[in-house]
C-alpha positions in Angstrom: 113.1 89.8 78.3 114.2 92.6 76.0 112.5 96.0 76.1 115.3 97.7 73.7 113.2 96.2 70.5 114.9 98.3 68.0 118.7 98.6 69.0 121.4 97.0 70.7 123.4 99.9 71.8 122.8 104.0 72.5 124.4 105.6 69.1 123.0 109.1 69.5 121.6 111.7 71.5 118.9 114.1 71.1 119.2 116.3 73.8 115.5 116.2 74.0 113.8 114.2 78.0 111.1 112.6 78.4 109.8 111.3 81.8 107.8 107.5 81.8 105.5 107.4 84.7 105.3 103.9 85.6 107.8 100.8 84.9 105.6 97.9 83.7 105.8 97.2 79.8 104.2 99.7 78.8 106.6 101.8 80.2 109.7 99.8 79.6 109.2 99.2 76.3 108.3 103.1 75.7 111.6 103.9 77.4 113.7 101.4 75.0 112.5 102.7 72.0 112.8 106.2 72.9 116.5 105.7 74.3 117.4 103.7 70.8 116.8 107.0 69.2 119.0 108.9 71.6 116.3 110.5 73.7 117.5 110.8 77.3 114.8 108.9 79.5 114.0 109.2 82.8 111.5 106.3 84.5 109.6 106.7 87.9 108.0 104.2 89.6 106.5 103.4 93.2 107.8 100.1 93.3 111.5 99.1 95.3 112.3 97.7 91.6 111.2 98.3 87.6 109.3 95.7 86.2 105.4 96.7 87.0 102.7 93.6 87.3 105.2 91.4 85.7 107.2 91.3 88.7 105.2 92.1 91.2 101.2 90.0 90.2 102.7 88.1 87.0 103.3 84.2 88.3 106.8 83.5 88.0 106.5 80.3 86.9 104.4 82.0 83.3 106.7 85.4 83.5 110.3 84.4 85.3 110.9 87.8 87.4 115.0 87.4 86.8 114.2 87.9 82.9 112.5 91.0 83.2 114.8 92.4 85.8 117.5 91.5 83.3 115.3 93.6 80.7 115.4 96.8 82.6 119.1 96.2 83.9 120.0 96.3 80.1 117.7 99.9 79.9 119.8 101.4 82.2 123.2 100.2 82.3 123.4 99.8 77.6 121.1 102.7 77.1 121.5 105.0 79.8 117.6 105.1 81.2 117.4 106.3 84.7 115.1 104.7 87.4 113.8 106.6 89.9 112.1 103.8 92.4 110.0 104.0 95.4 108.8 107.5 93.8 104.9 108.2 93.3 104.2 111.3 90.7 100.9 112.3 92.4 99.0 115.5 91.9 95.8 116.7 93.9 94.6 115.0 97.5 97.3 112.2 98.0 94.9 108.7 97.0 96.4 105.9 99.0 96.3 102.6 96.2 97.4 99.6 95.8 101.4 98.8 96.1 102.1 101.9 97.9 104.0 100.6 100.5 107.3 101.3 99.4 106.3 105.3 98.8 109.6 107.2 99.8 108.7 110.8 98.0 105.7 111.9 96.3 106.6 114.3 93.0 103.5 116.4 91.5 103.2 115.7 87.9 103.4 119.4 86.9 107.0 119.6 88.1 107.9 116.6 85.1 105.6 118.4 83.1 107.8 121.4 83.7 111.3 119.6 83.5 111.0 117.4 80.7 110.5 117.3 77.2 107.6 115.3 77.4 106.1 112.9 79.8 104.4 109.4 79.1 102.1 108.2 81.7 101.9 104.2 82.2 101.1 104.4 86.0 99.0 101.3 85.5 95.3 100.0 87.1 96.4 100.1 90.9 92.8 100.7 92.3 90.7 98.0 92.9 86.5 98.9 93.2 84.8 96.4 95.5 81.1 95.8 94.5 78.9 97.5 96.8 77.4 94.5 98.4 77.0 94.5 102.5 80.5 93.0 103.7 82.7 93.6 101.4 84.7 95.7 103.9 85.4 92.3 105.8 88.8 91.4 107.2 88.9 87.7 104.5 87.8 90.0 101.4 90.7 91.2 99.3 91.7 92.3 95.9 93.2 89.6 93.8 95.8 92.3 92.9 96.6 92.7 96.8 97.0 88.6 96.7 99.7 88.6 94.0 101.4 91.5 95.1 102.1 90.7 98.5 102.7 87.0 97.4 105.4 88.7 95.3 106.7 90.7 97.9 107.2 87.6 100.3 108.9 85.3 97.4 111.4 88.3 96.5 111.9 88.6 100.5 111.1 92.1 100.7 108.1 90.9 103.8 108.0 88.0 106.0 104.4 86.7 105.2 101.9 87.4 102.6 98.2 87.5 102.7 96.9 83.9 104.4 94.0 82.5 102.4 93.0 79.5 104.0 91.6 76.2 102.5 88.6 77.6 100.7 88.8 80.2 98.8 86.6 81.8 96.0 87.8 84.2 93.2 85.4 86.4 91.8 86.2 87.6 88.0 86.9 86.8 85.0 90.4 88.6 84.2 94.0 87.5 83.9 94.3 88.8 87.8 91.8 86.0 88.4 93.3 83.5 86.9 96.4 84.6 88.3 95.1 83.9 91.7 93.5 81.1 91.1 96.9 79.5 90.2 98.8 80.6 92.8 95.9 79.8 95.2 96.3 76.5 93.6 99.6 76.3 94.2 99.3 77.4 97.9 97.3 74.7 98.6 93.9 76.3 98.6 90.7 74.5 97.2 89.6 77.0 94.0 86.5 78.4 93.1 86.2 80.9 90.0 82.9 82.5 89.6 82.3 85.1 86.8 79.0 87.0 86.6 79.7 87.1 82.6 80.3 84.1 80.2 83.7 82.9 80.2 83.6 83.0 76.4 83.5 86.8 76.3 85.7 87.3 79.3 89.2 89.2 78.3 91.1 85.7 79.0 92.6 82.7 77.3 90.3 79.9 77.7 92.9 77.2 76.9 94.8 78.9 80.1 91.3 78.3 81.8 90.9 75.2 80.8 94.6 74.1 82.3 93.5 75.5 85.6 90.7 73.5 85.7 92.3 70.6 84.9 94.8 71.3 88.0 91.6 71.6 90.0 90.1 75.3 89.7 86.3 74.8 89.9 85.3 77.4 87.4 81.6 78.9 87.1 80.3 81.6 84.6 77.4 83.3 84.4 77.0 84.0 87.9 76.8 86.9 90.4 77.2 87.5 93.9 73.9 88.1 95.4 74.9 88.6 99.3 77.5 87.4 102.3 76.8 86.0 105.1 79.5 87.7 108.0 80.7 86.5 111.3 83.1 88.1 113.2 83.7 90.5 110.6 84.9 87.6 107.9 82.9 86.2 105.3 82.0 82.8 106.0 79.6 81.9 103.0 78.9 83.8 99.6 75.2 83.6 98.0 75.2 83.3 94.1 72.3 83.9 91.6 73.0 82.1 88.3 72.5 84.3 85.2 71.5 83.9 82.0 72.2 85.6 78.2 69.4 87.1 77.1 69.4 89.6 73.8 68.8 93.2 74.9 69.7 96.1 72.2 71.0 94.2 70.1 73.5 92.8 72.0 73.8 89.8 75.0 73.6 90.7 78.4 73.5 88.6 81.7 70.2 88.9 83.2 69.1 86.7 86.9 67.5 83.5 86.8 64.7 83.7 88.8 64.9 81.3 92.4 68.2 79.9 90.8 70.9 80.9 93.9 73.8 78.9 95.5 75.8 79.1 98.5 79.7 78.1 98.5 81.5 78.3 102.5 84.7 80.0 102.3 87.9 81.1 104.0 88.3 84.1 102.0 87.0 85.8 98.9 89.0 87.5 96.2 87.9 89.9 93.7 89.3 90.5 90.0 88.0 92.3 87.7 87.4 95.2 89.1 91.0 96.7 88.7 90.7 100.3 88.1 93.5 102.9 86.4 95.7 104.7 88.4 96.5 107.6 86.8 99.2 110.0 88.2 96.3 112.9 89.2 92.8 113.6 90.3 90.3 114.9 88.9 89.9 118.1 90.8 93.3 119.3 89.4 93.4 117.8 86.0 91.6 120.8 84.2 94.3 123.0 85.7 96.8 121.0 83.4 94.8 121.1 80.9 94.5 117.3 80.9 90.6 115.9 80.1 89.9 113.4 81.9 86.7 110.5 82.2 86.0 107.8 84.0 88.5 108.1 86.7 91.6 108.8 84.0 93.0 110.4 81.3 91.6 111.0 77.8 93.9 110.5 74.4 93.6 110.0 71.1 94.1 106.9 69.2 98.1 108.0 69.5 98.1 108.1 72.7 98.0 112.2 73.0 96.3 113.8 75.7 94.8 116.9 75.6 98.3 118.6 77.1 100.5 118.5 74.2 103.2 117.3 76.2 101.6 114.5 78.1 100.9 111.3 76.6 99.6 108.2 78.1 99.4 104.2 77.0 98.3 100.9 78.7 97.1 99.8 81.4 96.1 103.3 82.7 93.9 103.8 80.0 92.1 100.2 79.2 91.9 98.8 82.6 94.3 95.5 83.2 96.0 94.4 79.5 98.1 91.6 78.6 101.7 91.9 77.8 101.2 91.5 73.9 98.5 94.6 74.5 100.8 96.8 76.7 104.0 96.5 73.8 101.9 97.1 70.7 101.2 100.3 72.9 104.2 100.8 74.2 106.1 101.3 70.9 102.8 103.1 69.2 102.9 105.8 71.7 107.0 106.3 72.1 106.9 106.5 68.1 104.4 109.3 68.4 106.3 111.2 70.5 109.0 110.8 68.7 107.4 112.0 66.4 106.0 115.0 68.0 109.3 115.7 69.7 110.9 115.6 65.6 108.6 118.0 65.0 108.8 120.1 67.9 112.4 120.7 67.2 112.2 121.9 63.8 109.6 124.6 64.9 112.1 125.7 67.1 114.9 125.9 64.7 
């Protein structure tokens, strides 16, 4: 997998650094078509190696890990990017997320902001929100981010075990991460059930990859919504459902209960999807300091990517929520061009 798209070698050199915050994609991509110009690119990233939800939620049998490693070896070794790994940019009251377990240091976004040039934020959706529904906090309930991720972990060999499942498991979303679960629970032997409170129609997936997971086994049911959870010993043990129905409200379609119309599955464990939430690289409570607006737990930009600091910018997953590869590389190389662009223009001021 090649994240260079424009170039083949470094040929020139700006002078001008610019700091990626995050190495999925996004961020790869970003930092290969800045470095084909000759910007010098430095990439951070939390994670013992680049490669973002690709390599550590993305099955390997859809996205082969040694391809995309192979990407960002090429980044740094042809084009000269940096990687800083196991490095968090964090400002404000330290938010422990999701795949923060190989944290070494923690750098505040204002000292890249100071250093570089400019700095792109692709920090991803590391923050999963559970529903608030009475035992949700239960030792069998997880993210299906968490799933993947320490799945992942245990296949690379970087832990010994990964998160145990058991037999019967239900996956509640209607996202890539669920269906990425629900494959891989598959595949470790679990029976599947995939319940989305929406209709599978509108949901932001691929039904003909739904369909192939059903015909491997998945039990898939839409229009559906978790009503309670019955809790022993601090693990769910059974999950009560209330099917829905479309019903036009405002012009639009939204799910609305079927009166008397509930279900009970038994499970092992529940998994939620989404419900994946950005992770940008500050809170709220110092973001006006920066001068960065900010809504709905992250950052605000225009349709180019620009924050309201001039020399911030910020593209993918950290600003829609969970994307697709196609998604993340259209944005990717929109957002590098425009700071190319702005860093073009930057430069003649100057002169």
């Amino acid at each position: 997998m090649r994240f260079a798209l424009t170039c083949n070698k470094r040929t020139s050199k700006t002078g001008l650094k610019v700091a990626v915050i995050g190495a999925g994609v996004c961020g790869l991509v970003a930092a290969g078509y800045m470095a084909c110009i000759g910007h010098e690119v430095d990439v951070y990233d939390k994670q013992p190696m680049p490669g973002g939800s690709l390599v550590f939620a993305a099955p390997p049998w859809r996205v082969p890990r040694e391809n995309v490693l192979e990407g960002a070896k090429e980044l740094e070794e042809v084009l000269e990017v940096r990687f800083f790994l196991k490095t968090k940019v964090f400002s404000g009251a330290n938010l422990n997320e999701e795949g923060d377990e190989f944290v070494e240091r923690v750098l505040p976004l204002e000292d890249l902001v100071e250093k570089y040039d400019a700095v792109l934020i692709t920090s991803g959706a590391w923050r999963t929100r559970k529903p608030e529904i009475p035992g949700m906090n239960s030792t069998n309930v997880y993210s299906a981010l968490s799933y993947l991720y320490y799945r992942r972990l245990q296949e690379i060999g970087l832990i010994n075990k990964g998160v145990s499942i058991g037999r019967r498991v239900v996956i509640y979303g209607g996202n890539i991460s669920a269906l990425a679960a629900a494959g891989q629970a598959l595949r470790d032997g679990a029976e599947v059930y995939l319940i989305y409170e929406d209709s599978f129609r509108r949901a932001p997936i691929d039904l003909v990859d739904l369909r192939k997971l059903e015909d491997e086994g998945v039990v898939a049911i839409d229009l559906a919504r978790i009503a309670e959870v019955s809790v022993v010993n601090n693990a769910v043990t059974e999950v009560k459902f209330q099917r829905l129905q479309l019903s036009s409200i405002n012009e639009g379609k939204v799910a609305i209960p079927i009166p008397n119309s509930y279900f009970t599955l038994s499970v092992d464990s529940l998994l939620l999807a989404g419900v994946e939430e950005p992770s940008p690289p500050l809170s709220s409570d110092v973001a006006s300091g920066m001068n960065i607006a900010m809504s709905q737990k992250t950052v605000l930009v225009d349709e180019w990517g620009r924050t309201t600091n001039r020399k911030v910018f910020a593209a993918g997953s950290v600003i829609t929520g969970l994307t697709n590869i196609g998604d993340a590389v259209r944005q990717g190389v929109r957002t590098a061009r425009e700071i190319d662009r702005w860093l073009k223009a930057l430069t003649i001021k100057l002169k």
